[in-house]
N, C-alpha and C positions, 0 to 999 in steps of 0.2 A: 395487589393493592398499590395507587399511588404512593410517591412519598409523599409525606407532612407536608403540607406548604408554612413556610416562617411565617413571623408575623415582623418582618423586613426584608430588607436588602442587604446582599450581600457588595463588599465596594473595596475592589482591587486599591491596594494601597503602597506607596513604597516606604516602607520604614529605612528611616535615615539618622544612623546612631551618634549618638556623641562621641567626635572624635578626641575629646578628651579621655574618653571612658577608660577603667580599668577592667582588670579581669580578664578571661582567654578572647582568643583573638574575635569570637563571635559577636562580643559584645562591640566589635567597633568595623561588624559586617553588615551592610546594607539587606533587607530582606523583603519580597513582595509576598504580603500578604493581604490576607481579606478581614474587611472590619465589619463588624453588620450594625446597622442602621436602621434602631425599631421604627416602626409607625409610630404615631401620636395614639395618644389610649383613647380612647374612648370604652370605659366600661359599663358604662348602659348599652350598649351593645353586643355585649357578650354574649354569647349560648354557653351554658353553663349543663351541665348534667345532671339529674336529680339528684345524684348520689352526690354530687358538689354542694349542690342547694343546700341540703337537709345536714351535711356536714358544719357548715356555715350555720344554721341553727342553730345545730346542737352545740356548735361553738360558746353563742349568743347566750343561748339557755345557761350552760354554766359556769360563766362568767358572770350573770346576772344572779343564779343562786348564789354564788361564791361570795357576792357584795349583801347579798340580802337574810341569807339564813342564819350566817353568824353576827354574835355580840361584834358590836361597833366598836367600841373600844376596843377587843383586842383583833379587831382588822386594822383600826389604826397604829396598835401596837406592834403589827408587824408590817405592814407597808414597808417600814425601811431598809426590813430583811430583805422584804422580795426583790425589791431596787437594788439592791445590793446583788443577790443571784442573778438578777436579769443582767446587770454593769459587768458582773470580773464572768459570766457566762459567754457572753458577747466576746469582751476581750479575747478571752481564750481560745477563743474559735479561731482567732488571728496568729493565735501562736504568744499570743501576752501572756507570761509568766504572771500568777496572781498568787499572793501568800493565801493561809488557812483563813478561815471567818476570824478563829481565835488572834492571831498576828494582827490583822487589821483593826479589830477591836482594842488591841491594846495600843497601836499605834496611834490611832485615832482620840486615846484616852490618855496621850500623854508618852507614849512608852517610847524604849528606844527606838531610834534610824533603823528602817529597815527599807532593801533596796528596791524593793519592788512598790509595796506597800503606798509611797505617795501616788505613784501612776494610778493604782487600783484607786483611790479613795479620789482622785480625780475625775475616773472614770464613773465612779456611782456619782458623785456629783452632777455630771454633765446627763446624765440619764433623768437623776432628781429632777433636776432645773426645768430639760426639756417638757419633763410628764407635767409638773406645776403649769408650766408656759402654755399646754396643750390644756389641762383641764379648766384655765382661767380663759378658755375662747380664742383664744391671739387669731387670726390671719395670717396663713402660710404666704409666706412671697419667698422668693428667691435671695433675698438677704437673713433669711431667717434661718435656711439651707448653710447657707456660708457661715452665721453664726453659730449652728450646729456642730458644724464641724470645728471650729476653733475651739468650742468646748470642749468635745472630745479629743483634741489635740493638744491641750492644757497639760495631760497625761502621759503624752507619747513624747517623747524627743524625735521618734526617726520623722512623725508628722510636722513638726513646729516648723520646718521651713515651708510648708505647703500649706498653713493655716490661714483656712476659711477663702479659701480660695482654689476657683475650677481650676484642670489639670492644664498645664501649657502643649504636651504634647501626645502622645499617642501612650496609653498603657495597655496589659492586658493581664488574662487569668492563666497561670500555667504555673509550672515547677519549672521552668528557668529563668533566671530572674534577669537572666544578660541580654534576652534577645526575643521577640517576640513570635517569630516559626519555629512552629508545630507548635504553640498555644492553644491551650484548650478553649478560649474564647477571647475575640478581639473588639472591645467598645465600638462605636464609633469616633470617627476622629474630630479631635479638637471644633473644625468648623462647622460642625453637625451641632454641639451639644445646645446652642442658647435657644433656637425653637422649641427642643426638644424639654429643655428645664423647665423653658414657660409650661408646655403642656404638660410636666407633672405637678406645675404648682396647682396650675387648673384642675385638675383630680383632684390633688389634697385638699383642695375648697370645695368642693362637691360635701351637700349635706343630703341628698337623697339615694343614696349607697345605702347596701346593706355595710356596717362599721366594721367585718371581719373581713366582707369581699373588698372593699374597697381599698382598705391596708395591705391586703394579702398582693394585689394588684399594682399599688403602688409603689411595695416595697419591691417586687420584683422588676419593674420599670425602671425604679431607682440603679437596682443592679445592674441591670442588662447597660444603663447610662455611663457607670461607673465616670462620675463627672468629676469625684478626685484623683488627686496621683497617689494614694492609701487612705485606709481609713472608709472606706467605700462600707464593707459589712456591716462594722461597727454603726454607721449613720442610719443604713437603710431598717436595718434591726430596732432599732430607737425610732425609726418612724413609726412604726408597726403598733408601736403602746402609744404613742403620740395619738394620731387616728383612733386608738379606743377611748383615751382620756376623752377630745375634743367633743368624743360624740356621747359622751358620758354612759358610753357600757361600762367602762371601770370608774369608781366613784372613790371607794377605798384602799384594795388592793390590786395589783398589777398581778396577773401571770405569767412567772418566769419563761416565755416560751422560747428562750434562747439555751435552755434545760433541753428541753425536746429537739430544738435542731442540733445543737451539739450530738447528741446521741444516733439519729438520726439523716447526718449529714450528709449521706451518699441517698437519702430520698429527697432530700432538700434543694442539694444541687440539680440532683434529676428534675426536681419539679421546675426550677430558673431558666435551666437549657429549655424543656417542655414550654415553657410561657414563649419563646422568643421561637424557637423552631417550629411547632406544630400547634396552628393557627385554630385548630378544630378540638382536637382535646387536653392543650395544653393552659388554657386556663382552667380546667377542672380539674385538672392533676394538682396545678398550683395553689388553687383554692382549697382544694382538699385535703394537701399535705399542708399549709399553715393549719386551716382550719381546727384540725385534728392536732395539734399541736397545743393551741390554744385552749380546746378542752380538755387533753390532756394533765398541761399546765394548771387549768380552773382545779381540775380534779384532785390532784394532787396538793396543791397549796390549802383547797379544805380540808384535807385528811391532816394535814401540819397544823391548821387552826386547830383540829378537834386536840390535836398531838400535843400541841401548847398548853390549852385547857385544863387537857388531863395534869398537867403538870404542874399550870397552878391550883389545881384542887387540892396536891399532893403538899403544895407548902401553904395553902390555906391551912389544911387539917393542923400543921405542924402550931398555927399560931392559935388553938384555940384556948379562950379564955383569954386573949390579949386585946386591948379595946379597939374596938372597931374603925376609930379614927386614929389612930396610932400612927405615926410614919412606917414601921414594921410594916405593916397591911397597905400603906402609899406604894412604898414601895416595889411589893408583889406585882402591881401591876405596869411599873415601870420596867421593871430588869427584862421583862422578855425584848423589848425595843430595847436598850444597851445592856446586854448582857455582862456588860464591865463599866461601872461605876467607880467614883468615888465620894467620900461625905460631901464634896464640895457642889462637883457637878449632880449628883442628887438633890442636893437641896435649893438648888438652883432650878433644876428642871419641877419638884415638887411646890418652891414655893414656900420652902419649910426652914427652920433655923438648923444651918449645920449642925449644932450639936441635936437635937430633936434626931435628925438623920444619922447622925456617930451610933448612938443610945441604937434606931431602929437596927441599923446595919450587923452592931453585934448581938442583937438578938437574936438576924435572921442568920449567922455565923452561928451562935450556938446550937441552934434549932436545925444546920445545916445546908441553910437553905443555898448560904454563898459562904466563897471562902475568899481571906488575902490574896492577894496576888501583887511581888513588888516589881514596879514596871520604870524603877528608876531611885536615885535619891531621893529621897522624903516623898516617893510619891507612889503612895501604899491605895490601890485599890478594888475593889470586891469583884470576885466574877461568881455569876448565877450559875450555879450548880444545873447540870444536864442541858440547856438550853444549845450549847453549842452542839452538843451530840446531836440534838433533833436536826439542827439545821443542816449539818454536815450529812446525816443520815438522810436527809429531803433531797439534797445535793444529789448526792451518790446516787439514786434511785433513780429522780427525772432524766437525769445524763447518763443513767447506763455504764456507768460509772468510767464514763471518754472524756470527763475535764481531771485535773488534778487536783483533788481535792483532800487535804489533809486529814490524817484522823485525830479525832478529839481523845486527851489523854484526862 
């Protein structure tokens, strides 16, 4: 059998180090290597496999039961979870130290300085923002790419001198970070990249794509691009739910499917090489390993909705005979989206007079629902009983348990 034909070129190139450079002598040795230089996409022209197709479906399918079968409210109640696993998921695939759910929640609510913690809470922001940006219609252009990425670099320090802006010279993908032979894959170089960015803006504008083939597609175009000097995963990853938002197969919740490539990750990678090397069956590979990823994701984040339900059915019961309007029963339905309150920011969020929510909060503490927790000087407040174990336990499962994910105590 032939070999694979790519779906580029390969282009002898001479890497020419900074002779500033630190580090062994390698880092400041000239090296002729090869970049490869995709084609422009064109994916209405694909040949795709049935088993691609139908994966891609079934993707589509349950993602769409996922927004349609359960209570609305508590898909919006947890939206910010998921955002949240998709953000420090992502991250960590990078090698981003991310604290537990519980640490960031508390951090978030006031607690003390923790060292990781603002990165992480910047990183779901820039996920948030994006997905809003996507589900409100916007127009992908090539400033929107670059604003991208400053978002996600808001978080990083080692990014912030390279925020929102293409790479100036040659990077690549390997485990040596001094020198680029024997690299496991080489971009193309710097004067390659601005046709090529136009032509995946052009994609990402495309509205008669199937919304999973299309993402799946573009995200690995993205890759194969690598048009930053870091931060490249992190963006291309964030396109991927961008592309479902835009096209409104996710309406209320996001599937973490950066769960599933984490876990995953030696299929993941195989399927990126696959897109760019083997012109015949490696968009079906590609297709079919996100695809699959993303119903997996759907499937999984249902099972955590029904998980939550159950849960509050368990602190309903607790309030029975307590009036139905009550801040007590407001409540219930807030704590699963901040599982760490306090009377202030509850009744901010409810709408309700802090002491109304004092009065509710110790009832749901009597009754057990939540307990104290002091996250600093005078700043006393409640965490929801069991909620983090689910999420941690959801955590754990989708990734196979290859992120570092804290146990809830």
């Amino acid at each position: 059998m032939a070999d694979p034909e790519p779906r580029g070129t390969w282009l002898p190139v001479r890497w020419q180090p900074d002779p500033a450079a630190t580090g062994p002598r390698r880092a400041r040795t000239p090296a002729l290597i090869e970049a490869f230089v995709p084609e422009p996409v064109d994916a209405g022209e694909l040949s795709l496999s049935a088993a691609a197709t139908t994966a891609a479906a079934d993707a589509e399918r349950a993602i769409a039961r996922l927004q349609r079968t359960h209570a609305a409210g508590l898909l919006r109640t947890l939206s910010a979870q998921m955002l949240r696993s998709e953000a420090i998921a992502s991250s960590q695939m990078e090698g981003v130290v991310v604290p537990s759910n519980r640490t960031l929640a508390k951090v978030g609510a006031g607690g003390r300085h923790h060292p990781n913690a603002q990165a992480a809470l910047e990183a779901i922001a820039a996920v948030t923002d994006a997905y809003a940006w996507a589900a409100a219609g916007g127009a992908f252009t090539t400033e929107i790419l670059l604003d991208l990425h400053r978002a996600v670099a808001r978080g990083d320090r080692a990014l912030a001198p390279h925020a929102g802006a293409w790479r100036e010279g040659q990077n690549w993908i390997g485990r040596d970070p001094h020198t680029p032979a024997g690299a496991d894959f080489v971009p193309p170089p710097r004067d390659h990249l601005e046709p090529l960015i136009d032509d995946l803006v052009a994609l990402l504008e495309r509205r008669d794509l199937s919304p999973v083939v299309q993402a799946a597609v573009a995200h690995a175009q993205f890759e194969t691009l690598h048009p930053f000097a870091d931060g490249n995963g992190r963006v291309g990853r964030i396109l991927v739910g961008m592309l479902l938002r835009r096209d409104r197969l996710v309406e209320e919740i996001d599937p973490p499917v950066s769960l599933v490539l984490a876990r995953d990750r030696e299929r993941y990678v195989a399927a990126l090489t696959a897109w760019r090397l083997d012109r015949r069956d490696g968009p079906s590979l590609l297709v079919s390993t996100i695809a699959e990823a993303l119903e997996e994701a759907a499937s999984a984040t249902a099972r955590l909705v029904d998980d939550v339900d159950r849960l509050l059915d368990t602190w309903r019961s607790t309030l029975d005979g307590v009036r139905a309007h009550s801040a007590a029963w407001a409540l219930l339905e807030l704590l699963p989206s901040r599982p760490i309150v306090s009377a202030t920011s509850a009744a901010e969020a409810l709408g309700r007079s802090p002491q109304r929510v004092r009065d509710g909060l110790a009832l749901l503490q009597e009754r057990g629902v939540v307990r104290p927790v002091t996250l600093g000087r005078r700043n006393v407040q409640y965490e929801a009983v069991g909620v983090f174990a689910l999420l941690d336990a959801f955590e754990r499962e989708l990734s196979g348990g290859r992120l570092q994910i804290a146990e809830t105590r």
